[in-house]
C-alpha positions as CSV (number, residue, x, y, z in Angstrom):
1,X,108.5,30.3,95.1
2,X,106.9,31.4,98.5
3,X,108.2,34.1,100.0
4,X,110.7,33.8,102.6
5,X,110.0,34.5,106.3
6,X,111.6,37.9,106.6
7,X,113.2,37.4,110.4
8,X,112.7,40.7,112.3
9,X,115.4,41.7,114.9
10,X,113.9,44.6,115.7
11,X,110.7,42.7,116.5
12,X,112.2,39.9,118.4
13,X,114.2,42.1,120.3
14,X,111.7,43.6,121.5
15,X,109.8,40.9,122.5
16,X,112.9,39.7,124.6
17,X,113.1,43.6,126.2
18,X,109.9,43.2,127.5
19,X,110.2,39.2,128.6
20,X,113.6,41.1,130.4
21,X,112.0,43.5,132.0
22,X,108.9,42.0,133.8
23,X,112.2,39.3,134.6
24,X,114.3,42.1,136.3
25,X,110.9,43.9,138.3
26,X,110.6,40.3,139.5
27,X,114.2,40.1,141.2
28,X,113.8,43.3,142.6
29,X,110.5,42.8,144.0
30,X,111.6,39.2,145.6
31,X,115.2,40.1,146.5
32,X,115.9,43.6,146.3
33,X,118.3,43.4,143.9
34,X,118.7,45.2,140.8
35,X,120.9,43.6,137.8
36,X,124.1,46.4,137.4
37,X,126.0,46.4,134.0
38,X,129.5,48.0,133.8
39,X,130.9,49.4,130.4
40,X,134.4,50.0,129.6
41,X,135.2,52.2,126.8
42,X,138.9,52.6,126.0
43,X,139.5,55.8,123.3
44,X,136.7,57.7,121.6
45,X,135.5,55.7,118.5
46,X,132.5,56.8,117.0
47,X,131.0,53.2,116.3
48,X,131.8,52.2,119.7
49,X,130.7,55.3,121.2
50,X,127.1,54.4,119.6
51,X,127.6,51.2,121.0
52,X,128.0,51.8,124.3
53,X,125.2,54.1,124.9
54,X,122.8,51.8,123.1
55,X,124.0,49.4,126.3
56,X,123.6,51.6,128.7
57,X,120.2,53.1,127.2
58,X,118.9,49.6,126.8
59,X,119.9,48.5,130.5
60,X,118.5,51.5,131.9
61,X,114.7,50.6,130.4
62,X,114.9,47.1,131.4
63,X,114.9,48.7,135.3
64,X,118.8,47.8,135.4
65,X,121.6,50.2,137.0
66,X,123.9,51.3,134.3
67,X,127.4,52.1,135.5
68,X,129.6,54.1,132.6
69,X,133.4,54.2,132.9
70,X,135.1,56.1,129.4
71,X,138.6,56.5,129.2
72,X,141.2,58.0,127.0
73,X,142.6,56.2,124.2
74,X,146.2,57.1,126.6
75,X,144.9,54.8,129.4
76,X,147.7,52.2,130.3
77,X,147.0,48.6,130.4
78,X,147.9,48.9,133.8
79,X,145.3,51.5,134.9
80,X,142.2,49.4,132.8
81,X,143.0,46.2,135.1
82,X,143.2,48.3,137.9
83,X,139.6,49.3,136.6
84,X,138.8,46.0,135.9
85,X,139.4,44.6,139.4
86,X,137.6,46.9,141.0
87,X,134.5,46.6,138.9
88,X,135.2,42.4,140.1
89,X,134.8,43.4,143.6
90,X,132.2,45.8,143.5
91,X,128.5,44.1,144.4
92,X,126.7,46.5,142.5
93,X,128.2,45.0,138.9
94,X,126.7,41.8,137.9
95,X,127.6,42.3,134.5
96,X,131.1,43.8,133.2
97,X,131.7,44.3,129.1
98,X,134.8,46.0,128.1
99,X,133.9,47.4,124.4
100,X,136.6,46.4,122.0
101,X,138.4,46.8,119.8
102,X,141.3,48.1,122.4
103,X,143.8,50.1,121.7
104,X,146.9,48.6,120.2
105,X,149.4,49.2,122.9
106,X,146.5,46.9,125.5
107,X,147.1,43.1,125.4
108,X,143.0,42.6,124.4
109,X,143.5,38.6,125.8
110,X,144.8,40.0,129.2
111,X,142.0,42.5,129.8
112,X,139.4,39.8,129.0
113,X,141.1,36.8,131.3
114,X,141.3,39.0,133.8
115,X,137.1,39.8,133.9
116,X,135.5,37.4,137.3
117,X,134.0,35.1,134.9
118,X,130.6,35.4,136.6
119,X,130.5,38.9,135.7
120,X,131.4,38.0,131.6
121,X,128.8,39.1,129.9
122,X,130.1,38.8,126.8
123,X,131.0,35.8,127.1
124,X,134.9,35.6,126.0
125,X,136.9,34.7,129.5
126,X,138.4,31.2,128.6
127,X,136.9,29.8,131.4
128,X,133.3,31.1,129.8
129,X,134.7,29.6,126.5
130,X,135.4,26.5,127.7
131,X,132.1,25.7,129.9
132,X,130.6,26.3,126.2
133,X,132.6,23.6,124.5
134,X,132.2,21.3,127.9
135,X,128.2,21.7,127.9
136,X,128.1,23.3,131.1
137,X,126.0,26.3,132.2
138,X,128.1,29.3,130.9
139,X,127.2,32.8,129.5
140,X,127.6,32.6,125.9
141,X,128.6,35.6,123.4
142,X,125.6,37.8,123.0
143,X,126.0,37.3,119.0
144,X,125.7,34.3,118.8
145,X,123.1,33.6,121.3
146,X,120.9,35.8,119.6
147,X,121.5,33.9,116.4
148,X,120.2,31.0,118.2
149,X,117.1,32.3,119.5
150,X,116.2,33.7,116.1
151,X,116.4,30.5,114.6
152,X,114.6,28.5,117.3
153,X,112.0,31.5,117.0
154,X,111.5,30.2,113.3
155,X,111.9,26.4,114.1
156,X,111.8,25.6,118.0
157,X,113.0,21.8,117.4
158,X,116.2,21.9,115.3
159,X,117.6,18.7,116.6
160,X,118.7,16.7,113.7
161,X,119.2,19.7,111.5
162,X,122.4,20.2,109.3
163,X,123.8,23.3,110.2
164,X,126.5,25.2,108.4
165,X,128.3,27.9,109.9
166,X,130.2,29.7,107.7
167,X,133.1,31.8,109.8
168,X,135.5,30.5,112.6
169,X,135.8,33.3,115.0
170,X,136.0,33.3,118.7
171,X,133.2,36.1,118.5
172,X,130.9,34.4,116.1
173,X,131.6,31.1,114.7
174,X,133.1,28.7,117.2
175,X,130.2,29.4,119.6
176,X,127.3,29.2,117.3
177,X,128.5,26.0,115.6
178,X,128.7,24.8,119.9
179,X,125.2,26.3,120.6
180,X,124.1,24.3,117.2
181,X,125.2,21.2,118.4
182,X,124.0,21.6,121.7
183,X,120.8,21.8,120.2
184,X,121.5,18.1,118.3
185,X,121.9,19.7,115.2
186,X,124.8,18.4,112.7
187,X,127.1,20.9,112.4
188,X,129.7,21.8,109.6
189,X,131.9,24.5,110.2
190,X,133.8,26.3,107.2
191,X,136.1,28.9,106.2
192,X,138.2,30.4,103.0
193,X,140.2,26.6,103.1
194,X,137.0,24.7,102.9
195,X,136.8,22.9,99.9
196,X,133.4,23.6,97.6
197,X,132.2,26.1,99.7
198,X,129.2,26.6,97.7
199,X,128.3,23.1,97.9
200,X,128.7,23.0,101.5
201,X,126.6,25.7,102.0
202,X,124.1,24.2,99.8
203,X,123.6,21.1,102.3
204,X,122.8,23.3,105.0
205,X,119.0,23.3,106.7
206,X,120.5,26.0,109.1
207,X,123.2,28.2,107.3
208,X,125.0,30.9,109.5
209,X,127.2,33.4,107.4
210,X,130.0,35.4,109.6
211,X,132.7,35.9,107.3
212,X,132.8,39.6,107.0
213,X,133.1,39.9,103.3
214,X,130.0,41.1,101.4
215,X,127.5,39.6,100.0
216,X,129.7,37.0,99.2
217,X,127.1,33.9,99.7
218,X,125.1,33.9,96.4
219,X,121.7,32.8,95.6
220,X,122.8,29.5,94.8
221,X,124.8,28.4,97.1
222,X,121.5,27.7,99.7
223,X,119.4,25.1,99.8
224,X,115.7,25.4,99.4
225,X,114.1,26.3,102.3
226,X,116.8,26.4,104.3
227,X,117.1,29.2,107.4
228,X,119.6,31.8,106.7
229,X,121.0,33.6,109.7
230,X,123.5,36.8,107.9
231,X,125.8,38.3,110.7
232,X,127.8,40.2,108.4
233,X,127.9,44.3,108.3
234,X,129.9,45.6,106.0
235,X,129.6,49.3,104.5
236,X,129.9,49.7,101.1
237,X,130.4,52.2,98.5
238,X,127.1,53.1,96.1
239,X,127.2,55.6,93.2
240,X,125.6,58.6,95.3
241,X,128.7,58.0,97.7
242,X,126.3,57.6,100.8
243,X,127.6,54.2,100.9
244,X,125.2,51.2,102.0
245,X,125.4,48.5,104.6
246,X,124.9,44.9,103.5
247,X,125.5,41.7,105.2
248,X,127.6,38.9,104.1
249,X,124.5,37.1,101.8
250,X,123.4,38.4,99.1
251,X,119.9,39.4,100.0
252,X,117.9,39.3,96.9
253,X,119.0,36.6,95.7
254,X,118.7,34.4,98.7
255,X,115.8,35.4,99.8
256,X,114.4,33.8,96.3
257,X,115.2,30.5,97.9
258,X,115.4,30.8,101.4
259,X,112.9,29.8,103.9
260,X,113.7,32.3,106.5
261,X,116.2,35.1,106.6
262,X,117.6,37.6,108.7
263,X,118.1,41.1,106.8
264,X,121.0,43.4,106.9
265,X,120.5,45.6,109.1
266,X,117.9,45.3,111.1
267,X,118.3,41.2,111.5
268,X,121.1,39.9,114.2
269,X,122.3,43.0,115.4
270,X,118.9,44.3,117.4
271,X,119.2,40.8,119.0
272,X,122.8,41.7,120.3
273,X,121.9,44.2,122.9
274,X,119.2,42.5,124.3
275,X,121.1,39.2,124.7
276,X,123.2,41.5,126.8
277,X,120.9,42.5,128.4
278,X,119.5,39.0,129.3
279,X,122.9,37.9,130.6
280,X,123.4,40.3,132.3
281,X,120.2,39.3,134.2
282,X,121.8,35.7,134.3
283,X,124.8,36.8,136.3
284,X,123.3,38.7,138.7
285,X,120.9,36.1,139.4
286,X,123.9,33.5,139.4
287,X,125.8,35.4,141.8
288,X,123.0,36.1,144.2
289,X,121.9,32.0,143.8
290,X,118.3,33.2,143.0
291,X,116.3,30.3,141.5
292,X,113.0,32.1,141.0
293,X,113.1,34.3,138.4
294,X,112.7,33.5,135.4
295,X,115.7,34.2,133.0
296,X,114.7,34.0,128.7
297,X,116.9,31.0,127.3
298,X,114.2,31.8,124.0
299,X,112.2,34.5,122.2
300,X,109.1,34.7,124.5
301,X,105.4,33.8,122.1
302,X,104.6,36.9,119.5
């Protein structure tokens, strides 16, 4: 069996960073605008922490302003969509993203619905959800559009494909499986009810895994050839108690059959930033009705 193509987040990232940032030089030098992104952090979680700068470090070398609001975990759900409203009307933020998880006592659904919608960069208003499932123009969940542009990196005409996406999230799995079929592909998606999930999976040309349980698509459940896109982290324990990260596929195994993978880490997750980063880039340009600058809709030519 020929080895798999090992598909490089890190790589492609960068190769969208770059693409981003000649974009966002572009709009200033034409308009005299410069793309802002707003985060929101709620509370003092480490992993979220880490996230957020990785944002704001990442918008700051694409020539973007970075605008950094932290609050305490305390912070009523009045006082972040006081926050949130201003952020709507300021005309420096193009893009707003409000790191979750929130804490408990804040209505998550409330904080989102009440983001402008031209300013969700993540992608989770309803109103962004629903231009999605309508086949409109609509800024799509950075995840998942980065899981497209992977794949379409790999094989640029998937129309006609069977896809499987394995997961039904509103983060993860109900957008891909709508980016997949906006791209004509036949798509499947599944979940602990479906019934012989390994044969399912086995079908698949495309097969998306975003169940967050590890490694718990085997070797044989893929078909040979087939693209593997693993979205899954999950930390584990290992006998030197350093623990590991691993995604939801089992790696060695599938990459005995596969035709393209995505490792964990290292695969999807680089491409989450810089999808951020590239609608961000779409909103501002959306809001300012600029039609001249280009904005990445795939990986740009290694």
């Amino acid at each position: 069996m020929t080895a798999p193509i090992v598909i490089d987040g890190k790589e492609a990232s960068a190769r969208l960073k770059t693409a981003i940032a000649v974009s966002v030089a572009d709009l200033k030098a034409k308009h005299g605008i410069t793309p802002g992104l707003a985060t929101v952090l709620v509370g003092e979680d480490p992993a979220s922490q880490v996230y957020v700068r990785s944002k704001q470090k990442t918008a700051t070398a694409a020539g973007m302003n970075s605008f950094q609001h932290d609050l305490p975990a305390s912070t009523s759900q009045a006082d972040l969509l006081k926050l949130v409203h201003q952020l709507n009307a300021d005309p420096a933020v193009h893009g707003i993203l409000v790191q979750l998880p929130l804490p408990k006592h804040i209505d998550q659904f409330a904080v989102i619905s009440a983001l402008s919608p031209a300013k969700d960069v993540d992608g989770l208003h309803p109103e962004r959800a629903g231009r999605l499932l309508a086949g409109g123009d609509a800024l799509v969940a950075c995840t998942p559009t980065g899981c497209l542009m992977l794949i379409t990196d790999v094989m640029p005409n998937i129309a006609g494909k069977n896809a499987v996406v394995l997961g039904r999230s509103v983060l993860v799995g109900k957008p891909v499986s709508l980016l997949l079929l906006n791209e004509n592909c036949t798509v499947t998606m599944a979940h602990s009810k479906t019934t012989d999930l390994p044969g399912l999976c086995r079908s698949a040309d495309i097969l998306v895994a975003a169940v967050g349980r590890p490694e718990m698509v085997r070797g044989d459940w893929i078909k040979k050839g087939a693209i593997v896109i693993d979205v899954g982290i999950n930390r584990v324990a290992t006998p030197d108690g350093k623990g590991k990260l691993v995604g939801d596929v089992h790696y060695a195994e599938a990459a005995q059959v596969a035709g393209a993978i995505t490792p964990v880490p290292g695969g999807v997750g680089p491409m989450t930033i810089a999808c951020l980063m590239v609608n961000t880039l779409k909103a501002a340009c959306a809001i300012h009705a600029v039609t001249d600058v280009a904005v990445p809709t795939r990986l740009p030519p290694r």
